[in-house]
VOPAGU-2260 file (C-alpha; in pm, 1 decimal, decimal comma):
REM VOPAGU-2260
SITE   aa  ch    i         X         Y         Z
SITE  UNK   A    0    7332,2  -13731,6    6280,6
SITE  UNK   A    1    7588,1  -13900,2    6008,5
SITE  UNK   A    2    7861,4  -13712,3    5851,2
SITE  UNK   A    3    7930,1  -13772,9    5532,5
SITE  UNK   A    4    8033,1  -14160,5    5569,0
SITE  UNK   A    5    7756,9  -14303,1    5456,3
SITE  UNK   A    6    7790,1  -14311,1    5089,7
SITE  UNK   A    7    7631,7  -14634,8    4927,0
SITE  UNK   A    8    7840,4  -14876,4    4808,5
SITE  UNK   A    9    7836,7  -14852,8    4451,0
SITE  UNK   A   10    7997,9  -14454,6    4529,6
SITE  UNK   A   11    8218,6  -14531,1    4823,4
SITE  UNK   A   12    8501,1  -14608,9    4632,3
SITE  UNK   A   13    8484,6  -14307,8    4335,1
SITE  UNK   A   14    8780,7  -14083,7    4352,4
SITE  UNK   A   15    8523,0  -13798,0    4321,5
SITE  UNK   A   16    8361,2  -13911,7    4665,1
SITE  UNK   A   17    8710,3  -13866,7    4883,1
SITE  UNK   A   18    8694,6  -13521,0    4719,7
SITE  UNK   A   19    8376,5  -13446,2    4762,2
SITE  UNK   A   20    8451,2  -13516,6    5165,8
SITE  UNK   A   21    8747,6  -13331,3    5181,8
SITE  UNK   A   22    8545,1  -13058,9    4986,4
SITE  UNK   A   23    8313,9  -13091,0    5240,9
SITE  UNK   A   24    8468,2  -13020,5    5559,1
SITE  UNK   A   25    8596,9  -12685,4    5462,4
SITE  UNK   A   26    8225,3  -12587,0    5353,6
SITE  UNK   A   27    7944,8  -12430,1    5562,1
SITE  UNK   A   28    7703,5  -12779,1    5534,2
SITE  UNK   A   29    7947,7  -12981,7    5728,6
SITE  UNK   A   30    8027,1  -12675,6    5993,4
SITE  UNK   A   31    7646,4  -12676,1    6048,6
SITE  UNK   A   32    7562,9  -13048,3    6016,3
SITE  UNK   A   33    7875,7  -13257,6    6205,6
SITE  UNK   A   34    8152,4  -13089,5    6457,0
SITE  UNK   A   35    8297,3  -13208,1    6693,8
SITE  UNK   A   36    8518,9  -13029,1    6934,4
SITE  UNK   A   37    8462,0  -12764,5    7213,6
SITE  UNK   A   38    8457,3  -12412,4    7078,4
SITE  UNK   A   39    8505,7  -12059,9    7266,9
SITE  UNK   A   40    8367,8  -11742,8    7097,2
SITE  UNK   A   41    8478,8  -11453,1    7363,4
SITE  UNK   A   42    8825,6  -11443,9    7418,7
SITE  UNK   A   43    8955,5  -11723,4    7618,2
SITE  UNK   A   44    9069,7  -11467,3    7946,7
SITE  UNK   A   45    8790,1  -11281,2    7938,6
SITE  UNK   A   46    8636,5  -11188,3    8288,2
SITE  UNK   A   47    8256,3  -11324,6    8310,8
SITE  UNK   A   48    7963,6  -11169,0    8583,1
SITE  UNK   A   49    7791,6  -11463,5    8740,2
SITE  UNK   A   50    7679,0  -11710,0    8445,6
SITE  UNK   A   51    7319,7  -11802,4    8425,5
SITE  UNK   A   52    7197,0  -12129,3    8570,0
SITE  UNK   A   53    7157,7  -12445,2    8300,8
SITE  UNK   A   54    6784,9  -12324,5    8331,8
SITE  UNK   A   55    6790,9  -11969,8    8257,8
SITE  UNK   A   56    7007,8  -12043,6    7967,2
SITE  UNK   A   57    6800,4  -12270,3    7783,8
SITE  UNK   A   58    6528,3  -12032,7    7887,7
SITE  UNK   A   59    6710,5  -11763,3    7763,8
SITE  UNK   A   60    6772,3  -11906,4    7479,7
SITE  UNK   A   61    6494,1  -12009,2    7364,7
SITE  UNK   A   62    6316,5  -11658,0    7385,2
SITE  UNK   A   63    6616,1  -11535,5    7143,8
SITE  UNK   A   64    6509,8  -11823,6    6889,6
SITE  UNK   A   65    6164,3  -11832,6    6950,1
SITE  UNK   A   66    6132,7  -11438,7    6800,6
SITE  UNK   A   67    6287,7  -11587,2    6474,8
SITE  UNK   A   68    6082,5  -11762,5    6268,9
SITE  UNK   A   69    6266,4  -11680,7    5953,5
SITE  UNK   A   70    6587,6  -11503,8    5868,0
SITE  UNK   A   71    6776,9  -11460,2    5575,6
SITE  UNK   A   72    7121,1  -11322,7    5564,7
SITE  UNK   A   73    7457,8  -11325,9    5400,4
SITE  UNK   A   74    7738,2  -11523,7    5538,7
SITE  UNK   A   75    8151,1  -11509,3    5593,8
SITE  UNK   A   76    8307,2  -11874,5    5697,2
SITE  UNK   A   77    8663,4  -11849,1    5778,9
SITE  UNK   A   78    8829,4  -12178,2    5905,6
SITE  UNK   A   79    9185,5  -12207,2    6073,7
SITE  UNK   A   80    9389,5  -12427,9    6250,4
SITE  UNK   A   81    9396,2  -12773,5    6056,6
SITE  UNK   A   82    9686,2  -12999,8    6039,2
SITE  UNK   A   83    9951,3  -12978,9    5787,8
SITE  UNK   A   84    9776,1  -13306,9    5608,1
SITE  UNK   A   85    9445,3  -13075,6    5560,9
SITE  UNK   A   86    9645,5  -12788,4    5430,8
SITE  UNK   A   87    9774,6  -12989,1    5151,4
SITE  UNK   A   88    9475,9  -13161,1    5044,9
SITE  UNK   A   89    9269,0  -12770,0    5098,4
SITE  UNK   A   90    9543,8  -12556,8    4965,7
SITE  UNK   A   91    9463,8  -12242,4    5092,7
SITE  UNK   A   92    9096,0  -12199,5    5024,6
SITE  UNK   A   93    9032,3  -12125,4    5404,6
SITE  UNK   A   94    8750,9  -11779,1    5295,5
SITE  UNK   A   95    8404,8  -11904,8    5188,8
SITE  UNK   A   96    8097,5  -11667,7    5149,2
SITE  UNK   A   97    7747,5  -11697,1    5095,5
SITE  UNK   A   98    7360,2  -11664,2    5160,8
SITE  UNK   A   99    7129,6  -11828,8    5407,6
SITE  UNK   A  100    6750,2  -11807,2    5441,7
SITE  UNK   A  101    6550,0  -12038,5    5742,2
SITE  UNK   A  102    6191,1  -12101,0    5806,2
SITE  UNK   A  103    6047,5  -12312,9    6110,5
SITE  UNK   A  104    5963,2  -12573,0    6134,2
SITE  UNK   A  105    6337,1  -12755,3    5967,6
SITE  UNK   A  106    6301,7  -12511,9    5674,3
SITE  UNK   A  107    6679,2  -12414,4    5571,5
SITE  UNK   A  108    6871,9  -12333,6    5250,7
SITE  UNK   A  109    7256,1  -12249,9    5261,0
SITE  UNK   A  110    7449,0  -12194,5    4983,6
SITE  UNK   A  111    7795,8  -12173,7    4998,9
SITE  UNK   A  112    8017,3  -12010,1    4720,7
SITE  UNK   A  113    8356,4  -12057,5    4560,8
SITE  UNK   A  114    8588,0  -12292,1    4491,3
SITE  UNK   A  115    8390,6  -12564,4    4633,7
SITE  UNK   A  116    8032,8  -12425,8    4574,1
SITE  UNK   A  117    7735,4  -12620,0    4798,2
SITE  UNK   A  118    7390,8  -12601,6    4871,3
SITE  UNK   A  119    7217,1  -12706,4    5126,1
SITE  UNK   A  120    6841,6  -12752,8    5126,2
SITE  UNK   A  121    6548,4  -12880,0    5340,4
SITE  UNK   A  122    6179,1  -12876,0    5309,3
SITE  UNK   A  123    6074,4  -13028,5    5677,1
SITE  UNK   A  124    6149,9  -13377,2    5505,1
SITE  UNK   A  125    6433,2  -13410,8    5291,0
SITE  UNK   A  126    6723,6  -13215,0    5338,2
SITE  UNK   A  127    6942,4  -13208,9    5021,4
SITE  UNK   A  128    7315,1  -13163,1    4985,2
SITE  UNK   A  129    7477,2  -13079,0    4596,8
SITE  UNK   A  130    7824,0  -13000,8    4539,1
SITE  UNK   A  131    7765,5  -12863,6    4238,6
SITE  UNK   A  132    8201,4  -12887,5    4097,3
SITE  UNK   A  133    8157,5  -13222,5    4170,3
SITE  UNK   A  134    7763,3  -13345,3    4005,2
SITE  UNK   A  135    7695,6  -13540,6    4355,8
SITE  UNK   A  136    7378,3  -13482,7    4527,2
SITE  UNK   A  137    7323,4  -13662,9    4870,8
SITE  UNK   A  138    6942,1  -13719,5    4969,4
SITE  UNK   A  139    6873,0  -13821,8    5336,6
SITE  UNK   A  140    6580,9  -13777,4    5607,2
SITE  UNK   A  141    6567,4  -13447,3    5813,0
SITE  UNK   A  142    6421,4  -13645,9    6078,6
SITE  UNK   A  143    6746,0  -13810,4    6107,7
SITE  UNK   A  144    6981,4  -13513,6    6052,7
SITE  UNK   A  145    6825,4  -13229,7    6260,4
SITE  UNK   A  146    6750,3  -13361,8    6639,7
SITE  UNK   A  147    7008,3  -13288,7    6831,0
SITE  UNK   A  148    7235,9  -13067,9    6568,1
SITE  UNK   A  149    7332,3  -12708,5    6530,4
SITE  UNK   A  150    7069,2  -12683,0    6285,0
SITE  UNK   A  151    6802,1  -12731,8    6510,8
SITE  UNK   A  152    6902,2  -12408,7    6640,0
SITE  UNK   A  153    6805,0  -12171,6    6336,1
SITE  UNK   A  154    6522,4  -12400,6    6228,9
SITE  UNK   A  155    6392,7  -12600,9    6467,8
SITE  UNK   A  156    6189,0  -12597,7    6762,9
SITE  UNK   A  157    6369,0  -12366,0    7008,3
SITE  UNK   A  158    6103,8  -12537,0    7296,6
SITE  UNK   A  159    6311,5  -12872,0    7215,5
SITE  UNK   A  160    6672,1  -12724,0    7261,7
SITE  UNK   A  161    6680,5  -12785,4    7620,2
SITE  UNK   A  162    6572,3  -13168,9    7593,2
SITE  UNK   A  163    6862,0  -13174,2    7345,5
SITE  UNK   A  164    7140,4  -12974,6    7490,6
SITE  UNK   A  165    7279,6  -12848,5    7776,4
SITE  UNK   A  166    7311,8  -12486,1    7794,6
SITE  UNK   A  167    7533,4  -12277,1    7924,2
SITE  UNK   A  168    7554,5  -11906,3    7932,3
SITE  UNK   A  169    7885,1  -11718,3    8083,0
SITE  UNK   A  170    7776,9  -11373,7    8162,1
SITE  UNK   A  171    7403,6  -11379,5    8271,6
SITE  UNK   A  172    7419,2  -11034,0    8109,0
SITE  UNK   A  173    7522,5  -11146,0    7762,4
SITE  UNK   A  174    7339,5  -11340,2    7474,8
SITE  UNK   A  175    7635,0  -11536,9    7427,0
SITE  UNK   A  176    7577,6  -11933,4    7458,2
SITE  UNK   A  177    7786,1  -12238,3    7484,3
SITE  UNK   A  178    7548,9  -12574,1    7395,1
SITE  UNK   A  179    7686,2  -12927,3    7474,8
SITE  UNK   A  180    7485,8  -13230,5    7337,6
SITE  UNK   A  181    7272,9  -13451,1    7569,1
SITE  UNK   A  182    7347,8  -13748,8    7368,3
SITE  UNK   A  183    7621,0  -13945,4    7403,7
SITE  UNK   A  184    7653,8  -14044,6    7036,1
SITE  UNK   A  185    7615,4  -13679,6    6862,7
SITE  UNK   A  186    7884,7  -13583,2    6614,8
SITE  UNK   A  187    7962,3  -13276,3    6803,9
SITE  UNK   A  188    8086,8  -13159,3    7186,9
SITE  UNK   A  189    7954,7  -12788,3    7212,1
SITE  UNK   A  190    7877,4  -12515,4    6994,9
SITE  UNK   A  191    7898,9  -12117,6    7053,4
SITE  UNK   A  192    7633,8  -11880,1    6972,5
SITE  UNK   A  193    7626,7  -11515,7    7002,9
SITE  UNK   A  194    7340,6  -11275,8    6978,5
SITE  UNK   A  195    7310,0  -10901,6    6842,9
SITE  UNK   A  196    6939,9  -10705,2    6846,1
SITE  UNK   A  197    6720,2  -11010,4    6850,1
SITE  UNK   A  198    6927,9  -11207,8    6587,4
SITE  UNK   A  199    7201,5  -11458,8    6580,3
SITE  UNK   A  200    7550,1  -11263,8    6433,7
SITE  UNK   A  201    7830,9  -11546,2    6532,8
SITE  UNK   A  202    7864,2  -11945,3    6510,1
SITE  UNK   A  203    8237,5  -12048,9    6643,4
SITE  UNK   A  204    8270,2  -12438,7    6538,4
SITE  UNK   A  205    8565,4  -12680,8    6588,9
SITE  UNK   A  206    8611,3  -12993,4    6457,9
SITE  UNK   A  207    8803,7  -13304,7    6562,0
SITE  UNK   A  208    9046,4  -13232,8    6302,8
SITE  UNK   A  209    9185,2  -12886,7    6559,9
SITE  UNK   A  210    8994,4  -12681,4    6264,4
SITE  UNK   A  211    8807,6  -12365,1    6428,2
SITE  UNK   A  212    8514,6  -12269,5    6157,0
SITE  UNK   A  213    8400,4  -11868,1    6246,9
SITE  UNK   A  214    8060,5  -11819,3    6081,2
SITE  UNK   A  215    7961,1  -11456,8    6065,9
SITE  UNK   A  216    7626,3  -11335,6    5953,4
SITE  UNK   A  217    7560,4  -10959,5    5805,3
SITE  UNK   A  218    7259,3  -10831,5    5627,8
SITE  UNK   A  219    7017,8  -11011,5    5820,4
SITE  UNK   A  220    6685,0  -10948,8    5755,7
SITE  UNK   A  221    6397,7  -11116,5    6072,4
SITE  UNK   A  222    6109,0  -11256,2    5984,6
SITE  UNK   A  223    6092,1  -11216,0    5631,8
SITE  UNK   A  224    5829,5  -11402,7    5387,9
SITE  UNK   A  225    6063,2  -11644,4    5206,8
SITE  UNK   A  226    5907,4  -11828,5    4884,7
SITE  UNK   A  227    5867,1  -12151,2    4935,7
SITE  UNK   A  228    6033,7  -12261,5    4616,7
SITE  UNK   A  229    6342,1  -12140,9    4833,4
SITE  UNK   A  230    6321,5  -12488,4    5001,7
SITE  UNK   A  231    6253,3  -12725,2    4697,7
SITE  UNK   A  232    6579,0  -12878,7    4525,4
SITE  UNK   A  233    6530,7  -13084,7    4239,3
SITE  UNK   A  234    6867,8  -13269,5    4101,3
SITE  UNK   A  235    7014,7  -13149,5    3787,1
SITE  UNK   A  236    7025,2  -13409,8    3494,9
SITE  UNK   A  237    7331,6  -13610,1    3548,1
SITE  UNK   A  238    7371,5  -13574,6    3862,6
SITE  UNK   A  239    7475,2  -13847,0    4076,2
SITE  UNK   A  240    7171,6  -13920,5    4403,3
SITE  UNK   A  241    7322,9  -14086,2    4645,1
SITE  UNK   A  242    7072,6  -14162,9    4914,7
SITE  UNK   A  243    7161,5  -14201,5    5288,8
């Protein structure tokens, strides 16, 4: 997957394009869709049982996701540690809230609110990304964005995760999971997932940047019928498409 890099040519060089990608990386789309850093969710002395072997991870895993085949839920992002440079440029918008709903197969809408509002939206096909403060809306192929990402996670195939990651899990005991990507050319070096009654209640993300993004869930509802218009995003007029 590409992070937000790959502007075309006749946008690269807008002012509102370096803000929309410093926008970006404090929002939940670029938390889901490119890190890049190990992460740790349980405290870093904690004492572990025996962890699970790379195969009853992925197998456990998978049986988590694969009893999730929608979810809706409110969100709370809370990012810390960037460098002085990305305080500056973020002031101290740090708190972002919102709602999510998924649907498998690559069904996903997240919409992130505040000072630097986004949504988030794919159909199986497209996924779309509008910062709405900004009138940009990036169009690119879901085949090329959710493979080997965190999003595959919530809306893809859990059968595929092991192909794509490796998967590690602590405590045998626990449905707490630390991912690493098979690829050598992902955007991202692990990811940590946590698990409460069936449903996922904690993303921990760090970027390359030393920024640790916490994404807690609450209100979840499993397995709910979601309309499909949910997934559908259709530019407002004036909008700038920039296609990737």
């Amino acid at each position: 997957m590409q992070q937000f890099n790959g502007v075309i040519m006749n946008f690269a060089n807008k002012p509102k394009t370096t803000l929309r990608q410093r926008l970006a990386a404090r929002t939940l789309g670029a938390a889901l869709l490119s890190v890049a850093a190990p992460v740790a969710l349980l405290a870093p002395n904690a004492v572990y049982a025996a962890p699970a072997s790379e195969a009853a991870a992925a197998k456990s895993l998978s049986q988590q996701l694969s009893g999730i085949k929608s979810m809706t839920a409110n969100f709370v992002q809370t990012t810390s540690g960037a460098t002085s440079a990305q305080k500056n440029a973020l002031n101290s918008s740090k708190r972002f809230t919102g709602t999510m709903q998924v649907q498998r197969p690559n069904k996903f809408r997240w919409h992130t609110q505040g000072n630097a509002e986004q949504l988030i939206v794919a159909n199986g096909n497209t996924l779309w990304i509008y910062d709405k403060d900004l009138s940009q809306a990036t169009r690119q192929s879901v085949n090329n964005q959710v493979g080997d990402t965190p999003a595959l996670l919530l809306s893809g195939d859990p059968s595929r995760i092991g192909a794509s990651f490796r998967v590690t899990q602590p405590d045998a005991r626990k449905a707490y999971y630390v991912l690493y990507p098979k690829t050598a050319n992902a955007n991202f070096r692990s990811l940590a997932l946590a698990f409460n009654g069936g449903v996922p209640t904690t993303m921990v993300l760090n970027d390359n940047l030393g920024q640790v993004t916490r994404i807690d869930f609450n209100g979840i509802k499993r397995n709910p019928a979601i309309a499909a218009s949910q997934f559908v995003f259709t530019p407002p007029k004036g909008v700038d498409v920039i296609t990737q």
